[in-house]
C-alpha positions in Angstrom: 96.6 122.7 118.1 97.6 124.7 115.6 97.8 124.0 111.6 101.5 124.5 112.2 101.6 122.2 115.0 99.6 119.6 113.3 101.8 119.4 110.9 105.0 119.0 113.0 103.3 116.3 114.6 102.4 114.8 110.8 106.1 115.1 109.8 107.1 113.5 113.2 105.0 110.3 112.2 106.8 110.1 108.9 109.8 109.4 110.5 108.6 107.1 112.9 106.6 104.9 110.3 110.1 105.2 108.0 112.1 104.0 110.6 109.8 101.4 110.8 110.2 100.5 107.4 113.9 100.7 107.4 114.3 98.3 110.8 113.2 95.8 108.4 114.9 96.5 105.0 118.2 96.5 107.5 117.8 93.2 107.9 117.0 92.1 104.7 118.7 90.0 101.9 119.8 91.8 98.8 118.3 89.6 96.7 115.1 90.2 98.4 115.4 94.0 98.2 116.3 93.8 94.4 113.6 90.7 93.9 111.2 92.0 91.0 107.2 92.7 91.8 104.9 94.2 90.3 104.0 97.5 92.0 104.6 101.3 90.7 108.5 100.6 91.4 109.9 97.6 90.5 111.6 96.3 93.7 111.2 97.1 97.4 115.0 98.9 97.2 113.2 101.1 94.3 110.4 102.1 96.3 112.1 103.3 99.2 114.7 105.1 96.9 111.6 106.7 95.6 110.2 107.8 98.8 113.7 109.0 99.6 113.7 110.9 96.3 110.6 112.7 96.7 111.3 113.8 100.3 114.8 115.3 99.3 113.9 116.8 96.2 110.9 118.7 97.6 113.2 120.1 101.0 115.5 121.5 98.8 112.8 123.3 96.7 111.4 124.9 100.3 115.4 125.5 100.8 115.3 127.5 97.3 117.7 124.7 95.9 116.7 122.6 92.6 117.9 119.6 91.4 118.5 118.1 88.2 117.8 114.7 88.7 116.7 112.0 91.4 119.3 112.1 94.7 119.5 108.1 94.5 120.1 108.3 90.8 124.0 108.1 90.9 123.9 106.4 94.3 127.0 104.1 94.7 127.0 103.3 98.9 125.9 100.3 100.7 121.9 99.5 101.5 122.5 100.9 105.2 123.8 104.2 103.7 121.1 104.6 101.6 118.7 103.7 104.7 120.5 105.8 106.7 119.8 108.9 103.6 116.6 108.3 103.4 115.9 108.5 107.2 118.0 112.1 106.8 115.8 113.0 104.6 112.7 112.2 106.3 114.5 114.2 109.3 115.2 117.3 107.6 111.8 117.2 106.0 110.5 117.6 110.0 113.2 119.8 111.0 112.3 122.6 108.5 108.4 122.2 109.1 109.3 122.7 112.8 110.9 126.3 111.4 107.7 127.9 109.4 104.3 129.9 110.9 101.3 129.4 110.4 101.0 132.0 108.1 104.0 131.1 106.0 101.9 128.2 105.3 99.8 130.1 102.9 102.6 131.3 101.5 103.0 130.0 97.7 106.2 128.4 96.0 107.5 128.9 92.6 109.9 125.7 91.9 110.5 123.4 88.9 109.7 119.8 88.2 112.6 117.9 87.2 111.7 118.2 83.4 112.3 121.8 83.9 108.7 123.0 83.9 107.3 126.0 86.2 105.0 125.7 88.7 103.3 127.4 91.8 101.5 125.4 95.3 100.9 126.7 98.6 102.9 125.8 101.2 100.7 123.7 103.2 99.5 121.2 100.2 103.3 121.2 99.2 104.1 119.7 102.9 100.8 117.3 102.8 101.5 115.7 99.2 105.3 114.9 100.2 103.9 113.9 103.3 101.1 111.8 102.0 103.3 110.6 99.3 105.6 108.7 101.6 102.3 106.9 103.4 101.2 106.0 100.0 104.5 104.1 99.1 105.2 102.5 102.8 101.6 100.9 101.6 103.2 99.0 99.1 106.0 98.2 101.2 103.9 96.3 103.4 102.4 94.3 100.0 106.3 94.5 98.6 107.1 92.8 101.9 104.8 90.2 102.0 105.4 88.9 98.5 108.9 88.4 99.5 107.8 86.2 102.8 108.2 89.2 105.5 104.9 88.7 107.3 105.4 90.2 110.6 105.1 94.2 109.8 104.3 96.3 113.1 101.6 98.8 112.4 102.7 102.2 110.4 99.0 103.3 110.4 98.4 107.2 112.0 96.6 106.6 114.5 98.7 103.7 116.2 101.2 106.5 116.2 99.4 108.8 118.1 98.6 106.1 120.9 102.0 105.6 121.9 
């Protein structure tokens, strides 16, 4: 397998464990989704806007796009239509790894953080941090979840993915 292909079938879990994720924020209260923890966001709706942030903001700097603030910032829609965004997102994330070689993966990127500040990354540990990032987050979904009284969270974990 290639490096490539590995991470295809990385970016292919990311969607599969985020559809996990939003199965059960679907069918969730409000209240509960807004309900304030103590975590690195303070609600499970905030985490998931993050990871839905991150993902979009880093596909459109591999598109050569830059954005000026966070994609859920101004968000007016419904909880399913931000579900549904950040499932997009995770999507389109896949779809463009599926588009690179293995030697565009060395390839470095000059981009912009959102305070406006230059930076350069490879490729390949661009596409493994937003990648990682999302596992990182879903993690305190699961702790998010349970403080709230969900208790019956299906596996997101790599290698359950890689079983089926």
């Amino acid at each position: 397998m290639t490096f490539q292909e590995q991470l295809v079938k990385y970016s292919e879990y990311n969607i599969w464990a985020n559809t996990k994720f939003i199965d059960i924020l679907k069918s969730m209260d409000e209240s509960d989704l807004d309900h304030e923890q103590v975590s690195s966001f303070s609600s499970l709706r905030k985490t998931f806007y993050h990871i839905w942030d991150a993902q979009s903001i880093w596909y459109m700097r591999l598109s050569g796009e830059s954005l000026a603030g966070f994609p859920s910032k101004d968000f007016k829609g419904t909880t399913e239509e931000a579900l549904e965004l950040f499932h997009q997102s995770s999507v389109a994330l896949s779809d463009y790894i599926k588009t690179i070689s293995d030697e565009s993966l060395n390839q470095s990127l000059d981009y912009k953080n959102l305070k406006g500040e230059p930076f350069t990354s490879d490729l390949h540990d661009i596409l493994h941090h937003v990648l990682n990032h999302s596992t990182f987050h879903r993690g305190q979904l699961v702790t998010m979840l349970r403080n709230v009284g969900i208790t019956t969270i299906p596996s997101t974990d790599f290698i359950t993915y890689c079983r089926l």
